[in-house]
C-alpha positions as CSV (number, residue, x, y, z in Angstrom):
1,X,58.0,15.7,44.6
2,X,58.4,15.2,40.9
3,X,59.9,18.5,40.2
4,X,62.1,18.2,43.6
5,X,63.7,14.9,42.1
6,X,64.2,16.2,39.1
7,X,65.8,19.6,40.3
8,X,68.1,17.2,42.1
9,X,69.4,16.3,38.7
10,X,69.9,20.1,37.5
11,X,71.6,21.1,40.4
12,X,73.9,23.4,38.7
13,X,71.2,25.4,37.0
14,X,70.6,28.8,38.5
15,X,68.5,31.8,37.9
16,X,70.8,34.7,36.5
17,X,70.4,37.4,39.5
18,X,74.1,38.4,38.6
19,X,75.2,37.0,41.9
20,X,76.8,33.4,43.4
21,X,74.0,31.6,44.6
22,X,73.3,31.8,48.3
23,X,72.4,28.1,48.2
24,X,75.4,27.0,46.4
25,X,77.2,26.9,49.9
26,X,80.2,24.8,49.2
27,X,82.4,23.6,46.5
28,X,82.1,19.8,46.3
29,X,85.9,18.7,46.0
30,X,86.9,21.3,48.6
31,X,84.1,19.8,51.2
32,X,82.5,16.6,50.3
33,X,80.7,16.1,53.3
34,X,78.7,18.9,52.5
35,X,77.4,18.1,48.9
36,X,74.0,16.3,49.6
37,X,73.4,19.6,51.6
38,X,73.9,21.7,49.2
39,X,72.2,19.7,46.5
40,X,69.1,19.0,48.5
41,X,69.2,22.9,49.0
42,X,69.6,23.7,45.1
43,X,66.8,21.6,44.1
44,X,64.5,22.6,46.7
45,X,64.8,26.0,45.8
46,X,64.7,25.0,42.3
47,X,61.7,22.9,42.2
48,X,60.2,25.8,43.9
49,X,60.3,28.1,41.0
50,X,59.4,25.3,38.7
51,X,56.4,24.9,40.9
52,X,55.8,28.8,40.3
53,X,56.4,29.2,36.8
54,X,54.5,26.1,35.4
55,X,52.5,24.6,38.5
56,X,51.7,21.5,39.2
57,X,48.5,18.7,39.1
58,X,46.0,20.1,42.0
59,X,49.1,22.6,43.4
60,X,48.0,25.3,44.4
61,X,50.3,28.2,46.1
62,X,49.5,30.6,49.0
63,X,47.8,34.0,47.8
64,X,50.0,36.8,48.5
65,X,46.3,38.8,48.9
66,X,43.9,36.6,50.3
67,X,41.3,39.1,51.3
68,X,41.7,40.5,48.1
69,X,40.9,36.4,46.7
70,X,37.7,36.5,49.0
71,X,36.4,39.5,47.5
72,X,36.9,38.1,44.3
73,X,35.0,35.1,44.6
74,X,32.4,36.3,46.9
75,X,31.7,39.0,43.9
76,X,32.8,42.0,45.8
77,X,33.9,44.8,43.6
78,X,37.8,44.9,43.4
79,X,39.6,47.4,41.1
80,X,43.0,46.7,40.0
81,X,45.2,48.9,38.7
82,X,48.3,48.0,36.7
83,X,50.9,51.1,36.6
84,X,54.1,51.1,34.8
85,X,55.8,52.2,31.5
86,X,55.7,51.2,28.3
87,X,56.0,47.3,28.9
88,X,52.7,47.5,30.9
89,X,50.4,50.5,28.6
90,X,49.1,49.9,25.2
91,X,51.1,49.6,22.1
92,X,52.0,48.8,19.3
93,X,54.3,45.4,20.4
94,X,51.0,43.9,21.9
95,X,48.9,45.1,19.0
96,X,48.1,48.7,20.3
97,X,44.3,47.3,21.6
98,X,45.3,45.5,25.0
99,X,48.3,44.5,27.3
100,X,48.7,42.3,30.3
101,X,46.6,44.3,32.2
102,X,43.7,43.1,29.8
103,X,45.2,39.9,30.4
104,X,45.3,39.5,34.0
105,X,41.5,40.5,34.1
106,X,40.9,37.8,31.5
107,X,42.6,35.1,34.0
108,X,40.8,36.1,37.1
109,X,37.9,36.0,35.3
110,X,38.4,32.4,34.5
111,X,39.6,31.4,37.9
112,X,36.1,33.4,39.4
113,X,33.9,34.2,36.5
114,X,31.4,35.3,39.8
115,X,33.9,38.3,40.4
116,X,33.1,41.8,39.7
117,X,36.5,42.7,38.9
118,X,37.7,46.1,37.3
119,X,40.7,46.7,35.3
120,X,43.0,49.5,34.9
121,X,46.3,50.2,32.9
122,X,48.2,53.4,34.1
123,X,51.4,52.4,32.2
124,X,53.2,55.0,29.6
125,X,55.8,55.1,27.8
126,X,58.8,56.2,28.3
127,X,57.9,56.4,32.1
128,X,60.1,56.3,35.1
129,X,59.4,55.8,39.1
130,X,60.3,60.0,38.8
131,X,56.9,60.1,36.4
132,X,55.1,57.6,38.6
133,X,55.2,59.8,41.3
134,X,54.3,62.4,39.4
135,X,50.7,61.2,38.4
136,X,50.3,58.3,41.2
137,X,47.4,60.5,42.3
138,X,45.3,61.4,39.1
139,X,46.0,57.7,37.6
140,X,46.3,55.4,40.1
141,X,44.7,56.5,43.6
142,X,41.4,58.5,41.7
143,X,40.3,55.0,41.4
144,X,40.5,53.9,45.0
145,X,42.0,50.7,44.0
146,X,42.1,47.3,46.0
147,X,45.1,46.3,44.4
148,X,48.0,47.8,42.6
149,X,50.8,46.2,40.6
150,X,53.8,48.1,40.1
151,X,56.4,47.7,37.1
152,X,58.6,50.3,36.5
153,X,62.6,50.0,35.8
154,X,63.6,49.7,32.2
155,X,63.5,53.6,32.0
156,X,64.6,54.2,35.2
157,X,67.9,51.9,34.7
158,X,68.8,54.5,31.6
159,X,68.5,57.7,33.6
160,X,67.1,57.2,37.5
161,X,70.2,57.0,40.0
162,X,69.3,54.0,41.8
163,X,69.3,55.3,45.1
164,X,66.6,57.4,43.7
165,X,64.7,54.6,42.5
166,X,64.4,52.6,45.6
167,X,63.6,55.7,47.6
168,X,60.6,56.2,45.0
169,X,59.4,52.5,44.9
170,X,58.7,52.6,48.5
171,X,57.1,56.3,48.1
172,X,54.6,54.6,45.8
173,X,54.1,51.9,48.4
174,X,53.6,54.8,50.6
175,X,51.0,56.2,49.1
176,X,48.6,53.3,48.0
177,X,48.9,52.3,51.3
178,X,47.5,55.3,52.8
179,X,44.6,55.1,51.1
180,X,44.0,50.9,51.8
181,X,45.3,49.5,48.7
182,X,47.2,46.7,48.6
183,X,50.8,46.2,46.3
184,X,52.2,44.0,44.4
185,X,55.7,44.9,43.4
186,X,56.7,43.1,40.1
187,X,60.7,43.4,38.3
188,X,60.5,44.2,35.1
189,X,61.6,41.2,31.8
190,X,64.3,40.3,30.8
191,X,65.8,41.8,27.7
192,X,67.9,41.2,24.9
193,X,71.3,43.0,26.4
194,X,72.1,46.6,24.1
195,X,74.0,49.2,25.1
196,X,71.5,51.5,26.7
197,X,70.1,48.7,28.5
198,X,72.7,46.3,29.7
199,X,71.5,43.0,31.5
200,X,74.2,43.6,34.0
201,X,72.7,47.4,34.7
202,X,68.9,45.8,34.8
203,X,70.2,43.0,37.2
204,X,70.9,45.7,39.9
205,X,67.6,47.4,39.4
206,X,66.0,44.1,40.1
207,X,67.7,43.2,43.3
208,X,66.8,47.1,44.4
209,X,63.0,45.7,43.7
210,X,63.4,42.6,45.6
211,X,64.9,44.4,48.6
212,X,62.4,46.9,48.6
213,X,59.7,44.3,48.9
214,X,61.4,42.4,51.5
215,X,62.3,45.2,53.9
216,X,58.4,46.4,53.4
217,X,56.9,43.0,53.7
218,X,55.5,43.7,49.9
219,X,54.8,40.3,48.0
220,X,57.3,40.1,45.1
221,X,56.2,39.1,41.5
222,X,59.9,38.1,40.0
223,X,59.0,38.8,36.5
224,X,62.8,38.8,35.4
225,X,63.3,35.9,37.4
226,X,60.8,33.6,35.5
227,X,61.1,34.7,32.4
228,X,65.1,34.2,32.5
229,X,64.0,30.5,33.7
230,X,62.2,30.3,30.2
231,X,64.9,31.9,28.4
232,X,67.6,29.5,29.9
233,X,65.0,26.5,29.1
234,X,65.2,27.5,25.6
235,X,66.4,31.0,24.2
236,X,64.6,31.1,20.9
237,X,61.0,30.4,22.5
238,X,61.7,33.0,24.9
239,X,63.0,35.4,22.1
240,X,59.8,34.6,20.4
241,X,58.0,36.3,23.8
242,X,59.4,39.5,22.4
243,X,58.5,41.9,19.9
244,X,62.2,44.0,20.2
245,X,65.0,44.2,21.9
246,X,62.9,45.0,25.5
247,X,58.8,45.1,25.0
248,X,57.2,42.1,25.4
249,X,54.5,40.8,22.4
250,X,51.2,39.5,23.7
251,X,52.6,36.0,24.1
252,X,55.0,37.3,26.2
253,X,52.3,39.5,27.9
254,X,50.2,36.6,28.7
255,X,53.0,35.2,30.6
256,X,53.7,38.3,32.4
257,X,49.7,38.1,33.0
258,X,50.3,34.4,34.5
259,X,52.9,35.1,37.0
260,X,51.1,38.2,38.4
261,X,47.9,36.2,38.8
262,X,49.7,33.3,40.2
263,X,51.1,35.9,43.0
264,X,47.9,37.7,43.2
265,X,45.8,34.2,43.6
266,X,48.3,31.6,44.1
267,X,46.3,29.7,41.2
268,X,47.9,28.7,37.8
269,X,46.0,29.5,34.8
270,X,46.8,29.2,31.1
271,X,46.1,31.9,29.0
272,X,47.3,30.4,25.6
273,X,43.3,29.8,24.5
274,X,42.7,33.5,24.5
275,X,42.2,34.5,20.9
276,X,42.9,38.1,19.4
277,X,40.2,40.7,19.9
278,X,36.5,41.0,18.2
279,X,35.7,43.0,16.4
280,X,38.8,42.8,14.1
281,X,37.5,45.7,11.8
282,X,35.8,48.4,14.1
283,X,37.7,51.3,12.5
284,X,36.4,50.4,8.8
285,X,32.7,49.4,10.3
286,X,32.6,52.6,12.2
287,X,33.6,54.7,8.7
288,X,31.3,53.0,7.0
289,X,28.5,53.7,9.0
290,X,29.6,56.9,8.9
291,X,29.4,57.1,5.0
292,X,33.6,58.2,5.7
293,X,35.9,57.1,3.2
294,X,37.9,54.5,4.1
295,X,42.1,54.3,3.5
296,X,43.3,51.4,2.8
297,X,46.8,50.2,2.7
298,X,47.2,47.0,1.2
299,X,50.5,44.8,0.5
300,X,50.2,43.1,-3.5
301,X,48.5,41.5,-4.7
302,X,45.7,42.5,-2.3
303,X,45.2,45.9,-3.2
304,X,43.6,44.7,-6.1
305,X,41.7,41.8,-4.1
306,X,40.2,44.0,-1.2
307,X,38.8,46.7,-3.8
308,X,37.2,43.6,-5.9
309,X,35.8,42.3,-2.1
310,X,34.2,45.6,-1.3
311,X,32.8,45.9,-4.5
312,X,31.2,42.8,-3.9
313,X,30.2,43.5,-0.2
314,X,29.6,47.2,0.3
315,X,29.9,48.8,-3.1
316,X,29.1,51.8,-1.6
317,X,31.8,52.2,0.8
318,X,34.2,54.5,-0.4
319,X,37.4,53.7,-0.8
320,X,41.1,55.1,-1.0
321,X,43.9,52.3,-1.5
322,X,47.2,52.9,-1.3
323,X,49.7,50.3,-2.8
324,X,52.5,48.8,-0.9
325,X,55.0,47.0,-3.5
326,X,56.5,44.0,-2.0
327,X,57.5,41.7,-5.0
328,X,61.1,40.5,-5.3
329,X,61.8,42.4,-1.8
330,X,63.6,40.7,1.0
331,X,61.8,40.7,4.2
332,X,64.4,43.4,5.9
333,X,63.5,45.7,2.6
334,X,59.9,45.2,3.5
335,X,60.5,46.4,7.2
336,X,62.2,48.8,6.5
337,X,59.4,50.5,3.7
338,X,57.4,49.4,6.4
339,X,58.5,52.5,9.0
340,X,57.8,54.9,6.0
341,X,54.6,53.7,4.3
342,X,52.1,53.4,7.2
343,X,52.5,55.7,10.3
344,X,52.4,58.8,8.4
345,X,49.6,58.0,5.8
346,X,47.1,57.6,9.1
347,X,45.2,55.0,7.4
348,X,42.0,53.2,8.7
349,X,42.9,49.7,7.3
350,X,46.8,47.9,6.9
351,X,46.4,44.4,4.8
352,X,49.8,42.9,5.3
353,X,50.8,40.1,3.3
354,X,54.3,39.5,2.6
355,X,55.6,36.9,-0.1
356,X,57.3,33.1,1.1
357,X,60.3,34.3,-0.6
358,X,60.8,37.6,1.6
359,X,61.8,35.1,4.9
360,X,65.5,34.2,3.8
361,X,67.0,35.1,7.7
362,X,67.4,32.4,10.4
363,X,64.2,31.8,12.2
364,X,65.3,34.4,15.7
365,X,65.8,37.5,12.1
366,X,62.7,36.6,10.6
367,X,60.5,36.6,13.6
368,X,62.5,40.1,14.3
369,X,61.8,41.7,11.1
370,X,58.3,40.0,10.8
371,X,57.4,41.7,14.4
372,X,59.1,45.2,13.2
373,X,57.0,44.9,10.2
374,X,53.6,44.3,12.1
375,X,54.9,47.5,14.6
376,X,55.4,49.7,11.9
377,X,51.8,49.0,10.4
378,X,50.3,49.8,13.9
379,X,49.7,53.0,15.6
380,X,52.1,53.7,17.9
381,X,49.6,53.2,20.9
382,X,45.6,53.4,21.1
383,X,43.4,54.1,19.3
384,X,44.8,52.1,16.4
385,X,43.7,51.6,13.1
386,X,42.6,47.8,11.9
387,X,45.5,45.7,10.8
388,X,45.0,42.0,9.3
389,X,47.8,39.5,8.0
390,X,46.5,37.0,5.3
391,X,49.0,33.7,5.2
392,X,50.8,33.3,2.2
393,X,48.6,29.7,1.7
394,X,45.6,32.0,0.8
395,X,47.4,33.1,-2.8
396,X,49.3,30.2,-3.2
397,X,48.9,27.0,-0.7
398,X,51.4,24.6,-3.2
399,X,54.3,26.9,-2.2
400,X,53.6,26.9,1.7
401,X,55.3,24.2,3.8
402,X,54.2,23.3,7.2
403,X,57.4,24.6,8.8
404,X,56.6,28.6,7.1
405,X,53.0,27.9,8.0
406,X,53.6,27.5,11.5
407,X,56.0,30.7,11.3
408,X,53.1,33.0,9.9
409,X,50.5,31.8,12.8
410,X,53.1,32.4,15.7
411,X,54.6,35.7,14.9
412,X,50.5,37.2,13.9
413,X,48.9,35.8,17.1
414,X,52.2,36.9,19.3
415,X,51.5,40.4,18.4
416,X,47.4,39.9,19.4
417,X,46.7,40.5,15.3
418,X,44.6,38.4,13.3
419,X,45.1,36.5,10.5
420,X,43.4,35.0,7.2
421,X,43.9,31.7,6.3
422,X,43.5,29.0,4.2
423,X,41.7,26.4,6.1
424,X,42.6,22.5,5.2
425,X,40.1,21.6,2.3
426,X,39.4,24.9,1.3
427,X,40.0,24.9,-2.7
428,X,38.8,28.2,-3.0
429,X,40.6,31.5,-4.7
430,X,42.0,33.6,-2.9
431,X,39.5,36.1,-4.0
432,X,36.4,34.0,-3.1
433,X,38.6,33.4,0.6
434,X,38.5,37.6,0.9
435,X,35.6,38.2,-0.3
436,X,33.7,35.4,2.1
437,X,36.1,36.6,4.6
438,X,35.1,40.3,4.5
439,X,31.5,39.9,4.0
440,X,31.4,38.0,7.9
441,X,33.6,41.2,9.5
442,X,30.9,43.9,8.3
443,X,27.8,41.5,9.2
């Protein structure tokens, strides 16, 4: 009822489907009479997506799947698959060692940690329904799935006719169904509008997902619904939810995550606790079990502070550092070395640590060249090598203010990396904090 009244008062806000609302049905001046109507009408179905997106104290939707819901928490084996493009595989905008698919298995878990649940991510890049279709069989049906979610559309707007790509969304419908599993077709994100990928062109897409669902009784995840919603709300936390112009980081992965369990489950669940992944340094670990050298790449001055760490902490790993020079560079400079330092050098470990002084854009250009500049130091998708930021407060905490702290910690956790820091109190060097800090990862 709360969100209903307060709809009432944002009557005039609308979800961006590229279309008139259907529930705007008159213009007040030309019909008075019918305003309260059409009010009551636009804030119903507003407070309903509210409801949706951010839930409500002990609401709790209808599951689109409840059989699905009872195997879950009766601890009957369910397998979901999650199959898609590049938005839903692994890569490098999510930190190249999960995706939503990870995530969505982390929420169900918390909703019914009794479940005996089984997750699978059959998303590539570069993918279109015309690939789906393709390898629906080997990667999606070998599994005998209960469940599959289905994202495909920011490839197929670029090249797909879209009569082709409706006829293929309801072939793959086709097809799980034939073997018992259920669907759950989801629009792809919003994106920032470019010329290969125009909102306007994605908008169509969408409505060809949203029809397909509703002519074949599929439940509907509105993914580009929501997260426009959030991007209306406010546009620079929702641009934070990216990390380019159309993939997704983690944070914006975990919200994708949240909407598909909400439709899945008809439960909200938060998934803003869940912390980057252990063990942060398996590729150097795994070397130095081995006895494999390890290569390093490591920003200044910590090319000089990891060799003194290791020295200290396994002298006998042996080691190959490679120098990346970042002083008196700009943060675009830094991205843009970025793209030709790490990818081809294959290394096992990136230290990133980029100077205060680099960030000089407006927050939204930072956070862009920030992300490009964790991308570049990743592998393009798994396996990846280990990547770790250290916040500027561990060389220098006089020179960090609050506002640049909060900066670092955002854009490193959005992209599911992990980060050094200096922790309040902590009057140690920065050596000492690396060295302390190292010895715990090879424990």
């Amino acid at each position: 009822m709360f969100l209903f009244l307060v709809a009432v008062e944002l009557e005039n806000v609308f979800i961006d489907t590229g279309e008139q609302s259907k529930f705007h049905i008159a213009r007040h001046r030309r019909i008075p009479a019918m305003r309260l109507t059409a009010r009551m009408l636009n804030a119903f179905f507003l407070s309903l997506i509210c409801c949706a997106l951010f839930g409500t104290t002990g609401f709790t939707a209808e599951p689109a799947f409840p059989k699905t819901v009872t195997r879950l928490q009766s601890g009957e084996p369910v397998t979901i698959v999650c199959f898609g493009d590049s938005v839903t595989g692994v890569y490098y905008h999510t930190g190249s060692r999960r995706a939503y698919t990870d995530m969505v298995g982390i929420a169900i878990r918390k909703l019914y940690p009794q479940s005996r649940l089984t997750m699978i991510n059959a998303g590539i890049s570069g993918h279109t329904t015309v690939n789906a279709l393709d390898r629906i069989d080997r990667d999606v049906l070998k599994h005998k799935p209960t469940l599959v979610t289905v994202m495909f559309g920011l490839n197929d707007m670029t090249r797909v006719p879209i009569e082709t790509y409706e006829a293929n969304l309801k072939t793959i419908i086709q097809k799980c169904r034939k073997t018992g599993a259920k669907v759950l077709l989801c629009t792809p994100n919003n994106v920032i509008s470019t010329a290969r990928r125009p909102t306007e062109v994605l908008i169509k897409y969408c409505n060809v997902v949203r029809k397909v669902a509703r002519e074949n009784h599929v439940p509907l995840c509105d993914c580009y619904q929501q997260m426009n919603l959030l991007r209306k709300k406010d546009e620079q936390e929702w641009r934070f939810l990216l990390s380019d112009e159309i993939h997704p980081n983690m944070d914006g992965h975990k919200k994708i995550a949240e909407m598909i369990v909400k439709s899945i489950t008809g439960e909200t669940v938060s998934l803003e606790d869940v912390e980057p992944p252990l063990p942060i340094l398996p590729q150097t670990r795994s070397r130095i079990k081995a006895n494999k050298p390890i290569k390093i790449i490591a920003m200044f001055p910590m090319d000089k502070i990891i060799r003194q760490a290791f020295q200290t902490v396994a002298p006998k790993a042996k080691l190959e550092i490679i120098s990346w020079d970042v002083q008196g560079k700009s943060l675009k400079q830094i991205r843009a070395d970025s793209q030709k330092i790490v990818r081809p050098q294959k290394p096992d470990f990136v230290l990133i640590a980029i100077p205060p002084n680099a960030l000089q854009g407006s927050p939204a250009e930072d956070f862009n060249d920030y992300s490009w500049v964790l991308n570049y130091s990743l592998n393009f998708g798994k396996p990846t090598w280990d990547c770790v930021v250290v916040h500027p407060s561990v060389f220098s905490p006089a020179n960090v203010n609050a506002r640049l702290s909060r900066f670092v910690q955002r854009v490193v956790r959005a992209q599911d990396l992990s980060l050094i820091d200096r922790q309040k109190g902590n009057n140690q060097s920065a050596e000492e904090i690396i060295t302390n800090w190292l010895k715990k990862q090879l424990e």
